[in-house]
Backbone as a ProteinNet text record, in pm:
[ID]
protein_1_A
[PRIMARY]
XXXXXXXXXXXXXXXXXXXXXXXXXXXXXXXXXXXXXXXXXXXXXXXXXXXXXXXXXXXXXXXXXXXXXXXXXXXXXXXXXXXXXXXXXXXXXXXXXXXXXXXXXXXXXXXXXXXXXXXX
[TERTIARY]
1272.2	1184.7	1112.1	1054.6	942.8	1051.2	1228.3	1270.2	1285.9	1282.5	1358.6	1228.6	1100.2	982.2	958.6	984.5	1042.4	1150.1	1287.5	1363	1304.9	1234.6	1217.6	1097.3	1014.7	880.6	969.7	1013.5	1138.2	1208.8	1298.3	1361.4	1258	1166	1106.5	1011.9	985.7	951.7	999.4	1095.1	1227	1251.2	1242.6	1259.8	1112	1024.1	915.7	820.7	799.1	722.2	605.6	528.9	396	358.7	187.7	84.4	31.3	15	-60.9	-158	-214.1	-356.7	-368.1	-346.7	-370.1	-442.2	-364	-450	-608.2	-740.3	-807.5	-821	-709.9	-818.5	-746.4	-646.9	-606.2	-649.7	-718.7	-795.4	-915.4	-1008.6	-1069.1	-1067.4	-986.2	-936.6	-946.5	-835.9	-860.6	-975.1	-1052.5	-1206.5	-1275.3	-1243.7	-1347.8	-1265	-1166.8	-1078.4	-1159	-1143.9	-1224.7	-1370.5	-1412.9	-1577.6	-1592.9	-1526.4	-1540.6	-1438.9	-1391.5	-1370.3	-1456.1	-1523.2	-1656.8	-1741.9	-1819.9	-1912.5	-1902.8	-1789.5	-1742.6	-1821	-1800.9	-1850.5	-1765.7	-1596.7	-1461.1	-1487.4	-1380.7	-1296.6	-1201.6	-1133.3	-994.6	-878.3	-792.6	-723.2	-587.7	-607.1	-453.1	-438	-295.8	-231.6	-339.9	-354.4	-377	-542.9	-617.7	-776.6	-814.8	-960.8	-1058.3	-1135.3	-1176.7	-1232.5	-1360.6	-1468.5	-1522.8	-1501	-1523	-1509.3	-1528.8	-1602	-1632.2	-1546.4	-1483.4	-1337.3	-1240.5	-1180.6	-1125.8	-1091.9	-1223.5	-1199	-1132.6	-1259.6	-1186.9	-1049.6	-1014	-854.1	-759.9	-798.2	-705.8	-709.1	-814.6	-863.7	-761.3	-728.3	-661.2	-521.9	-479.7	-341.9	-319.4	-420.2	-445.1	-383.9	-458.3	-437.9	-290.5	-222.2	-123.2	30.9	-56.7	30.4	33.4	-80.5	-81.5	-15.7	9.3	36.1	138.8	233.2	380	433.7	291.9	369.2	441.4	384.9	445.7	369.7	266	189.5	98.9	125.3	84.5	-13.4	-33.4	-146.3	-157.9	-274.3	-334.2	-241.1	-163.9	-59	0.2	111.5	210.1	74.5	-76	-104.8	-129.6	-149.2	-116.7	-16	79.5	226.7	280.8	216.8	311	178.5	68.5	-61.9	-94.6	-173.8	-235.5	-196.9	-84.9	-28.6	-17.8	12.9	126.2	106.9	93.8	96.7	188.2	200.1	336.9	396.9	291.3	360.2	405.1	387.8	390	493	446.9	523.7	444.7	360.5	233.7	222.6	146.2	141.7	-65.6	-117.9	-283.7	-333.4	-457	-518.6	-658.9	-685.3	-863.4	-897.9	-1053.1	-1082.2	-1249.3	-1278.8	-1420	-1404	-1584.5	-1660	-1586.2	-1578.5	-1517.8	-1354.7	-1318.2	-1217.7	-1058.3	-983.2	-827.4	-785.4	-761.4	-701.7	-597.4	-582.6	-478.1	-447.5	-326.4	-255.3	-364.9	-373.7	-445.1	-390.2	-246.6	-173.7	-232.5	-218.8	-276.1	-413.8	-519.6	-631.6	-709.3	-631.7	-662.8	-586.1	-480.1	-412	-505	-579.4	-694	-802.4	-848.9	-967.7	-953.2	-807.8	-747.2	-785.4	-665.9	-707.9	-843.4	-934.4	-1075.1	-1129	-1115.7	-1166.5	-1112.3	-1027.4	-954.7	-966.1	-995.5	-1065.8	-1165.9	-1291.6	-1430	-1354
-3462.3	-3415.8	-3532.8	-3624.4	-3753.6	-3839	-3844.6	-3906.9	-3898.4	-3744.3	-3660	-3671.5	-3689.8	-3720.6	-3850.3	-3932	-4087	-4114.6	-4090.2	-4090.5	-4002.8	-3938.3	-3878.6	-3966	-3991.1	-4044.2	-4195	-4238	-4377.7	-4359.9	-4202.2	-4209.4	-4168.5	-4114.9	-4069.8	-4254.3	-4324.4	-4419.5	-4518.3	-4491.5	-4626.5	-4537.5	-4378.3	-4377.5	-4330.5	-4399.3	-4414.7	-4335.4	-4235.3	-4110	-4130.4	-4075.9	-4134.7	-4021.2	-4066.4	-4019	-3926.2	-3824.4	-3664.5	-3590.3	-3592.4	-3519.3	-3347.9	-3351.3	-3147	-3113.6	-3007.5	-2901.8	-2865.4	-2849.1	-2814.6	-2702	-2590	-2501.8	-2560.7	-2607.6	-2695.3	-2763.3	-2839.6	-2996.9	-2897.9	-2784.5	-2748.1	-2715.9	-2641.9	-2622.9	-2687.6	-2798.9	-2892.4	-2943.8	-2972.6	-3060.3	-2928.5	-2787.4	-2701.8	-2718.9	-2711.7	-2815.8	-2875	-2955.4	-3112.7	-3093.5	-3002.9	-2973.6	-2925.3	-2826.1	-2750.6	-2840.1	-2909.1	-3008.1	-3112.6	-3182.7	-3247.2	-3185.2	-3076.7	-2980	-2901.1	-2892.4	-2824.8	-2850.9	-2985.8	-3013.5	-3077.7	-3029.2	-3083.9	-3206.9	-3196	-3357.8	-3353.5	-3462	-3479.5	-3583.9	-3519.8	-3640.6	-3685	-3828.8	-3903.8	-3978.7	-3945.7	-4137.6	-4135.6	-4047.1	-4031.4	-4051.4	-4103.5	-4110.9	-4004.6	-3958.2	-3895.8	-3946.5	-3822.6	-3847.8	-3778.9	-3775.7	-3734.9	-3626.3	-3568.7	-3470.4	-3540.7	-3649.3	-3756	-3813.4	-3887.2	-3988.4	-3939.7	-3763	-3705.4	-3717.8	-3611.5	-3652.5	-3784.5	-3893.1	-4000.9	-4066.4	-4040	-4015.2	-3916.4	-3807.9	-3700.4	-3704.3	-3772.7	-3802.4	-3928.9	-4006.7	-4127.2	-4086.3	-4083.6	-3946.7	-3861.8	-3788.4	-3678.2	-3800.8	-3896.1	-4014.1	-4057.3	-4096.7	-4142.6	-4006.8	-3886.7	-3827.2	-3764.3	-3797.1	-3763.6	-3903.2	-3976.4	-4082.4	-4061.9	-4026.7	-4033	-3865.8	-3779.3	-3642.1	-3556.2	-3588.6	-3508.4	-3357.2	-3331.3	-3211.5	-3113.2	-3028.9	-2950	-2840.7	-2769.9	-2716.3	-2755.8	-2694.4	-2702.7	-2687.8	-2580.9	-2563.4	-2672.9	-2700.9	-2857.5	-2973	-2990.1	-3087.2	-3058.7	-2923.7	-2938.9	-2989.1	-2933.7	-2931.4	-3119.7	-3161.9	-3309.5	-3411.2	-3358.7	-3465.4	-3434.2	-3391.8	-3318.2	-3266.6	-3243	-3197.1	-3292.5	-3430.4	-3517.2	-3657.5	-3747.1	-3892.6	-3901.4	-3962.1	-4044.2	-4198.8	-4225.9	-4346.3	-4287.2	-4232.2	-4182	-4048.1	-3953.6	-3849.1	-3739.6	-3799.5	-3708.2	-3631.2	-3457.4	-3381.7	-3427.2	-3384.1	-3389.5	-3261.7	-3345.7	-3210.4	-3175.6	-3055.2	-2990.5	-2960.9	-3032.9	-3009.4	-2974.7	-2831.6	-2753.1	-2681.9	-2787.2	-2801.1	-2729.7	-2666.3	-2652.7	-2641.3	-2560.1	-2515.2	-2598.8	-2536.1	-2656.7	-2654.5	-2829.9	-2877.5	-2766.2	-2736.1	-2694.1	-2766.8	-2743.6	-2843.1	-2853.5	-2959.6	-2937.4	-2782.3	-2818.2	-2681.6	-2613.8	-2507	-2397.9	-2383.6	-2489.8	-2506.9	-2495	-2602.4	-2559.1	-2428.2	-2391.2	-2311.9	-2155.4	-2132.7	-2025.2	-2071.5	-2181.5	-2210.6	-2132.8	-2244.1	-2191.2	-2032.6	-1977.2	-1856.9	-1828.1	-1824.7	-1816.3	-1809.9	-1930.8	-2019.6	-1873.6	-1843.6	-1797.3	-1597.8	-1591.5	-1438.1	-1391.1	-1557.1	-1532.4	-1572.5
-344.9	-237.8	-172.6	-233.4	-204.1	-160.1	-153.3	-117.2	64.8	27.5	196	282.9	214.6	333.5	361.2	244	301.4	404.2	379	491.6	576.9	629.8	751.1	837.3	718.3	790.6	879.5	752.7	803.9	921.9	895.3	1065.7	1174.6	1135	1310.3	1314.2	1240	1237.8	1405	1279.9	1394.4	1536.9	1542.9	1666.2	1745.6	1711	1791.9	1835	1735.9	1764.8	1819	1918.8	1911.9	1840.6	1821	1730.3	1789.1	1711.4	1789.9	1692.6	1722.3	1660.1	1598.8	1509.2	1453.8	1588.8	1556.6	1728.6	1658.7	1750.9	1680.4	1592.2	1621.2	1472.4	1372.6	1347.6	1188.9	1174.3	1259.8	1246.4	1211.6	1208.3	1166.8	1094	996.1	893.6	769	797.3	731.2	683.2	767.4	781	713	743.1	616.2	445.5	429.6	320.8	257.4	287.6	263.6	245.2	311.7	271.8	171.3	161.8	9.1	-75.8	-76.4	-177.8	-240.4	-141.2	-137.8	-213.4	-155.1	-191.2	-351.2	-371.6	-485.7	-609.1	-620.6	-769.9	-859.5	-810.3	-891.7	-854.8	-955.1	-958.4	-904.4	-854.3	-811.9	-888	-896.9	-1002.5	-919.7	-911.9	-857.6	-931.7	-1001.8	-1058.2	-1167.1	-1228.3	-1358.3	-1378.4	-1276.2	-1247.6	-1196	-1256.8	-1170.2	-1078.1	-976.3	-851.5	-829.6	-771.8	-716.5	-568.9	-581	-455.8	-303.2	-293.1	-192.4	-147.3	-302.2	-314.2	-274.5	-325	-267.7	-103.5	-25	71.8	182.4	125	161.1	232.1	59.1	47.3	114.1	125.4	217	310.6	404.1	520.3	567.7	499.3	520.1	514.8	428.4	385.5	521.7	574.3	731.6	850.9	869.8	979.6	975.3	824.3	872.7	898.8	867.1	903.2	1032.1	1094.7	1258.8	1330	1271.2	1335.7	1310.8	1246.5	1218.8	1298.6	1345.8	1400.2	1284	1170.8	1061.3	1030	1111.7	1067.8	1136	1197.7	1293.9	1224.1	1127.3	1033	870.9	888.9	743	618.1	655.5	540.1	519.6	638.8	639	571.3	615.7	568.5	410.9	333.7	204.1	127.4	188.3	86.1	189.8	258.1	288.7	262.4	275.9	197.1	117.9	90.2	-32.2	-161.1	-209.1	-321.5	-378	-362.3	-444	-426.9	-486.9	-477.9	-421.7	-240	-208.8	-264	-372.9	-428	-557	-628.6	-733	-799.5	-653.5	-666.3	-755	-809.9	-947.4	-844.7	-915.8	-799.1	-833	-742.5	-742.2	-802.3	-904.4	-957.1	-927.2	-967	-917.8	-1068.3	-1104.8	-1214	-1214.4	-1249.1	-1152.1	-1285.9	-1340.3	-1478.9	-1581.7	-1666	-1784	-1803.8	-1679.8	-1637.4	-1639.6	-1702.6	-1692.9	-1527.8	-1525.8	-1424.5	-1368.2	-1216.1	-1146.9	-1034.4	-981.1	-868.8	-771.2	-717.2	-589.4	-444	-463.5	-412.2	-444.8	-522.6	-530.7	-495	-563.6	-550.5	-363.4	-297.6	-147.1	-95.5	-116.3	-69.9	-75.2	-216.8	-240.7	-146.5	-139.3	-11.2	120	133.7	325.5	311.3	206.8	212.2	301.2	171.7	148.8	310	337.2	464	630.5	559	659.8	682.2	587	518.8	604.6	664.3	707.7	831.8
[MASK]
++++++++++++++++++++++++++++++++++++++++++++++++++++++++++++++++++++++++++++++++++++++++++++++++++++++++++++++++++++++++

């Protein structure tokens, strides 16, 4: 799978995609995402470290940029399952760890938010 979003990011690379921005309500979306990730209290785990909910963001935020720049992601969903789930160096999937509670994928974990987010 981490190979087939490499060759793709690679071919639209070379043929020159320009950079396009989430439409705003996914770019809103997202950005409520990320709040309640922040806000939460979890942890975030990449590559075998914990995170802060801050660090998190950070990070997904940066992860968000280069995938508008490459035109790889038009909503919130696509930016879960092509940012957010998974170390692209690594391939590890990302975890949510909220106080006593066993770690779950970050997937699932935002995917119940969006929900959530999307309910109100």
């Amino acid at each position: 799978m981490m190979r087939k979003i490499l060759a793709l990011v690679f071919a639209l690379a070379c043929a020159g995609v320009q950079a396009a921005p989430l439409p705003p309500p996914a770019r809103a979306e997202v950005e409520a995402l990320l709040t309640r990730l922040q806000s939460s209290g979890c942890q975030f785990n990449r590559n075998g470290s914990w995170y802060s909910g801050a660090d998190a963001r950070s990070h997904l935020l940066r992860k968000l940029e280069y995938l508008e720049k490459k035109d790889l992601v038009k909503s919130a969903d696509q930016f879960i399952d092509l940012g957010a789930s998974s170390s692209s160096s690594s391939g590890k999937p990302y975890l949510v760890r909220c106080g006593a509670a066993a770690p779950v994928e970050s997937k699932a974990w935002l995917s119940a938010e969006l929900k959530a987010i999307r309910a109100h």
